[in-house]
N, C-alpha and C positions, 0 to 999 in steps of 0.2 A: 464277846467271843461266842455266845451261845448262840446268837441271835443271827450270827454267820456261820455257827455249826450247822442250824435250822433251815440256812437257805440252801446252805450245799447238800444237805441230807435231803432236801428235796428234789435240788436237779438232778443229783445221780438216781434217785427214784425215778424220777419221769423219764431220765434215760434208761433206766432199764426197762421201766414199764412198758417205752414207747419202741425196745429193739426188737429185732428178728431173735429169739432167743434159741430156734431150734437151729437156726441157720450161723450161730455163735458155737452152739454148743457143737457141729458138722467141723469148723474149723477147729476149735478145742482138740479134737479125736484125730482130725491128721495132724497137730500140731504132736500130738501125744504117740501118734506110729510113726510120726516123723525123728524121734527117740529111741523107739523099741527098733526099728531099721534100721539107727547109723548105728544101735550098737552090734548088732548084728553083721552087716557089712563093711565096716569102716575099720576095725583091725589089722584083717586081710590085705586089705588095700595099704596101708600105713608101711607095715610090717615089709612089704614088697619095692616100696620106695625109701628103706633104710630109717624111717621114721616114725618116735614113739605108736605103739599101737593106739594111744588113746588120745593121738593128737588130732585129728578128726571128727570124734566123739565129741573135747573139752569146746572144739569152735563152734559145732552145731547146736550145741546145749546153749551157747551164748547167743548164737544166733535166732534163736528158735525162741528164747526168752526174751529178746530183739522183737521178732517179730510178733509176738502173743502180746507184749506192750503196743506194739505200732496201731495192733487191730484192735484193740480197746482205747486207746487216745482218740485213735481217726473218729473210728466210730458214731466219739462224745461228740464230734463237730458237727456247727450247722450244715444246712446244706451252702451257705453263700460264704463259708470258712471252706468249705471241700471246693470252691470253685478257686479260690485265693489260691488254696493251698497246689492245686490242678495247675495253673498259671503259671505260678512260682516256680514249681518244680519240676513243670515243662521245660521252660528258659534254664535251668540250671543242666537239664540230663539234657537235652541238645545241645548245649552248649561243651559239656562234657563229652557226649559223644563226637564230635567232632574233631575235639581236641584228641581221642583216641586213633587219629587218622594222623596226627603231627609228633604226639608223646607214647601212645599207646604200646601196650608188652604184644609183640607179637607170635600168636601160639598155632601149630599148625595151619601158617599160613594167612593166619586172620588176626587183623588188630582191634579188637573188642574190649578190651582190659586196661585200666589203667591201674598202674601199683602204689599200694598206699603201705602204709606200716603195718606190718602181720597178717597183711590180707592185701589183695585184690578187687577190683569194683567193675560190675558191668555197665555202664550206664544205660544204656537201652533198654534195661530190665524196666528201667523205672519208667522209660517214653512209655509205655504201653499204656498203664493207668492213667497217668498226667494225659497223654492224648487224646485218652475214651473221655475224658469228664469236658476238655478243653471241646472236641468237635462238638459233646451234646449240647455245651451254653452255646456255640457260634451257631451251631440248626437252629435253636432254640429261641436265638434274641432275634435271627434275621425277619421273624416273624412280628415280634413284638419291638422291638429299639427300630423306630423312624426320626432318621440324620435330614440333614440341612434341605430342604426341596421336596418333603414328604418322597426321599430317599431312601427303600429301606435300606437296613442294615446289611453290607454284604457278605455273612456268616460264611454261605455256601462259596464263595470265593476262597475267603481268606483258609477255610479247614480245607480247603482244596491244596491250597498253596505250602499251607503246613505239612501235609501229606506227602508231597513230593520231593519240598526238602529233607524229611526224613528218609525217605526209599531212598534218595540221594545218599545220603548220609551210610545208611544201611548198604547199598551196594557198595561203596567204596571200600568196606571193613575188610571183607564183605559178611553179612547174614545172611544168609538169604531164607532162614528159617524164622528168626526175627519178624524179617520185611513180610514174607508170609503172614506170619499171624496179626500182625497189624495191617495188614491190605485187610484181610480176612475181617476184622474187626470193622473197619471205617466204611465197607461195606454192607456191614451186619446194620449198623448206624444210621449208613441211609436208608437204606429198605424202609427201618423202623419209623425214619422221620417221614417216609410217605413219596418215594422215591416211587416212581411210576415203571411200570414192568421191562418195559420197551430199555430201559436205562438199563433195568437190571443186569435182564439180557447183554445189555454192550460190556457193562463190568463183567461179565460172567467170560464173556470174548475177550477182553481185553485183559483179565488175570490168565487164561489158557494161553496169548500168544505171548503173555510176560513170562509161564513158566518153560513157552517153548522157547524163549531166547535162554533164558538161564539155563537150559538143558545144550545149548551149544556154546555159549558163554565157558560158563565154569565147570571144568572137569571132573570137582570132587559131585556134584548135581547128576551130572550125566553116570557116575561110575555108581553110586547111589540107585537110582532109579535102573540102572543094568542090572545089578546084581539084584533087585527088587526083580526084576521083571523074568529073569533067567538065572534059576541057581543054581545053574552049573557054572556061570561064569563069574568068576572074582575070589575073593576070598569072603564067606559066611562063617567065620569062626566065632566071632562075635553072639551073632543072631542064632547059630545054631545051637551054642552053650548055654543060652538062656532059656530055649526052645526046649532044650532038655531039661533043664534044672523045672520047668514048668510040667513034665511029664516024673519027676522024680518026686513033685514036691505031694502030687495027687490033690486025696480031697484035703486031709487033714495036715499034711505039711511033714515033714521027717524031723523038728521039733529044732527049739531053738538051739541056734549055735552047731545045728550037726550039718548044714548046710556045704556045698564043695562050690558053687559059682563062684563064689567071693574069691576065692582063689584063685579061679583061673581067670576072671574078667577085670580089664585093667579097670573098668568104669563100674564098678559093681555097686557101689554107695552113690553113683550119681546116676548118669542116662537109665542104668541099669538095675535099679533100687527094688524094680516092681518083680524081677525076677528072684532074687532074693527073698521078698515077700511069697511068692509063689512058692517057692523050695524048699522053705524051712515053717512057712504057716500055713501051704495049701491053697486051693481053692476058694474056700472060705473066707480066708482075709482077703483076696484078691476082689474078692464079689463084694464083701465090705467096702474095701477103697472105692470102686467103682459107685457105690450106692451112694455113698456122701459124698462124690462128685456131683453124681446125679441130681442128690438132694438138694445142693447147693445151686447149683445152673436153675433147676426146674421151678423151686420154690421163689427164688428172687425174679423170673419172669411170669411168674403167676400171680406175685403180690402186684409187678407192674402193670397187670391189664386190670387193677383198680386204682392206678394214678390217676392223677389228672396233671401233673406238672410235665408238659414236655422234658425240659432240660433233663429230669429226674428219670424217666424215659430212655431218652435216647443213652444218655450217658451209664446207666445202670445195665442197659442192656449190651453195650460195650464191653463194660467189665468185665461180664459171668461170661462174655461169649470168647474176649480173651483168655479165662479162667479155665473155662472149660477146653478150650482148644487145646490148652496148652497140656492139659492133663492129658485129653485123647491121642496127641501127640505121643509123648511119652511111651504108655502104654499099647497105642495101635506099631510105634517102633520095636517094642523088648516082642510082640506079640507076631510081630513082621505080618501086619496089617496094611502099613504102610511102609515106604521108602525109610529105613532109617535117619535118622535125625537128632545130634545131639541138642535135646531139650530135657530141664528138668521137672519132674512130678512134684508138685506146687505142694508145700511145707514138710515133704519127704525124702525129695534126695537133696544131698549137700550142696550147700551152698548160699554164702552169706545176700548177694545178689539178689538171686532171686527168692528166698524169704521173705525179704526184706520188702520185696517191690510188691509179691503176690499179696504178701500182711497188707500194705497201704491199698491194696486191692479190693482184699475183702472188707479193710475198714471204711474204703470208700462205700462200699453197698454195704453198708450196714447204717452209715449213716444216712444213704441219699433214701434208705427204704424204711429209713422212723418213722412210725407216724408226727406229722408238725402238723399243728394248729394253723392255716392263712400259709400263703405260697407267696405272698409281698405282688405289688401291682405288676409286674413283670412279668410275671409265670401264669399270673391270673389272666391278662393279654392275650399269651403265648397259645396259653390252652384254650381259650375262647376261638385264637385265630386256627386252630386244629379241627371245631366243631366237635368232633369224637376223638377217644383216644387214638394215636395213631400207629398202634398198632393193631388196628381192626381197618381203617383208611387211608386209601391211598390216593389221597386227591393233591397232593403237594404241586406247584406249578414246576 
């Protein structure tokens, strides 16, 4: 028994030795105002739907402890356990999400949700991360795995193919904020992998005339982007209450618990979390949040322009770029920067979903950006067939 104390007290050493610790302790700190928020906002909101004040509070506390384990398990994994595990739970949330188009709870028009016991489940949450990791190995090995006829691999096909059936999948719900930020992603991905300008370009044409169909397509899109663009037309009750709560809240905040949004905003503990944050702590926590966004996005692609592992690359740059989006989301909506958009601020507003999926997110870059010892003959290939990292080159064919 000692002699297997001695080995495990070693690897959890060399795993913490070998992780991102400032970029642990970044999620630590929203896991931890992700706390101080619902308790804050999630009363209000309870109390208004007939239900325990601290029933909202007892599942985020669960959830949040959920996710703080997810991001320390994942973490510990290799990087060829994070591709397993990428795979796996691709095939299960596709397959889930789909099944939300046959069984699915339908809410506001959209079937997203399937119901479980005491809770609710988004599947899609989870395609996000499972996708980033799955496209980085298909770029990644198409370079390095040669099939039958000195054949290579056709990576760039098959994450093509995956991609579409997802949008698929994603319009039908419909998402269309979703399918946004994963187009947004998979195009982040290519670039990275050494996508040549001229493509860029046509992706860049080809997402403007995808969001001009959806702007005549669906009417909640179009009413969205009207009231964005003209605010005198529609109803701003929403955006404007939060707008104020953020000129109330000033530098230093009107102090916890004395806060009035939570009151008047039906979504005050989710879409609308950051306002709240503004109201009752200020400025100051808002600039906080933002900075450990920041932190986290910047520091995980700056450790990457000293990879050498494509896969590790592409697929890590996937993550924080869905990570990050999805924050900027969030906050460029409560801030009416953008169109609004019901999205959550990643380990802060409610919600068991995406916790859960954003944890496996960052536990995924924390694992893919350990330092490891040897990259295995594959990755050694991959990168050799890159010449330089390829996020400085763009010679891809």
């Amino acid at each position: 028994m000692s002699g297997l104390s001695r080995v495990e007290t070693s690897a959890v050493a060399r795993w913490w030795r070998n992780l991102d610790r400032v970029t642990l302790a970044c999620v630590g700190l929203l896991i931890g105002l992700g706390y101080v928020l619902m308790l804050a906002a999630s009363p209000a909101v309870a109390s208004r739907i007939g239900a325990s004040r601290n029933m909202f509070i007892l599942k985020q506390v669960i959830f949040l402890a959920l996710a703080g384990g997810i991001v320390l398990g994942t973490s510990y994994l290799s990087r060829k356990a994070i591709k397993r595990l990428a795979i796996i739970g691709g095939i299960i949330a596709l397959g889930a999400t789909a099944m939300t188009l046959v069984h699915g709870m339908e809410i506001k028009g959209a079937r997203r949700w399937i119901a479980l016991p005491m809770m609710s489940v988004q599947p899609s949450e989870f395609l996000k991360p499972c996708f980033a990791v799955v496209t980085g190995w298909l770029l990644s090995a198409r370079r390095s795995v040669v099939m039958w006829g000195n054949i290579a691999f056709p990576g760039m096909l098959i994450a093509f193919l995956c991609f579409g059936f997802i949008l698929l999948l994603l319009k039908s719900q419909p998402d269309i904020g979703m399918l946004s930020v994963i187009t947004m992603v998979f195009m982040t991905q290519l670039f990275v992998d050494g996508l040549k300008l001229y493509w860029v370009g046509l992706c860049v044409a080809g997402m403007a005339g995808a969001f001009a169909v959806a702007y005549i397509v669906f009417p909640h899109v179009q009413s969205r982007v009207q009231r964005f663009l003209h605010p005198d037309v529609g109803d701003h009750y929403q955006i404007d209450t939060a707008l104020r709560a953020f000129g109330n809240g000033g530098l230093l905040g009107r102090g916890p618990g004395e806060g009035r949004v939570k009151d008047l905003l039906p979504d005050a503990h989710a879409d609308f979390v950051f306002a709240v944050a503004g109201e009752e702590y200020g400025l100051i926590l808002c600039v906080m949040i933002i900075l450990l966004f920041g932190t986290i996005v910047l520091r995980t692609l700056l450790k990457l322009m000293h990879e050498d592992d494509p896969f590790v690359i592409v697929s890590a740059a996937g993550l924080v770029t869905g990570f990050g989006l999805q924050a900027f989301v969030n906050m460029g909506s409560t801030l009416h920067l953008i169109p609004t958009k019901g999205m959550t601020l990643p380990f802060i507003s409610y919600g068991g979903s995406s916790a859960m999926s954003v944890a496996l997110t960052m536990g995924m870059v924390l694992a893919l950006t350990r330092h490891h010892v040897g990259q295995g003959r594959i990755g050694q290939r991959a990168a050799a067939s890159y010449g330089q990292n390829p996020l400085f080159e763009r010679n891809a064919p």
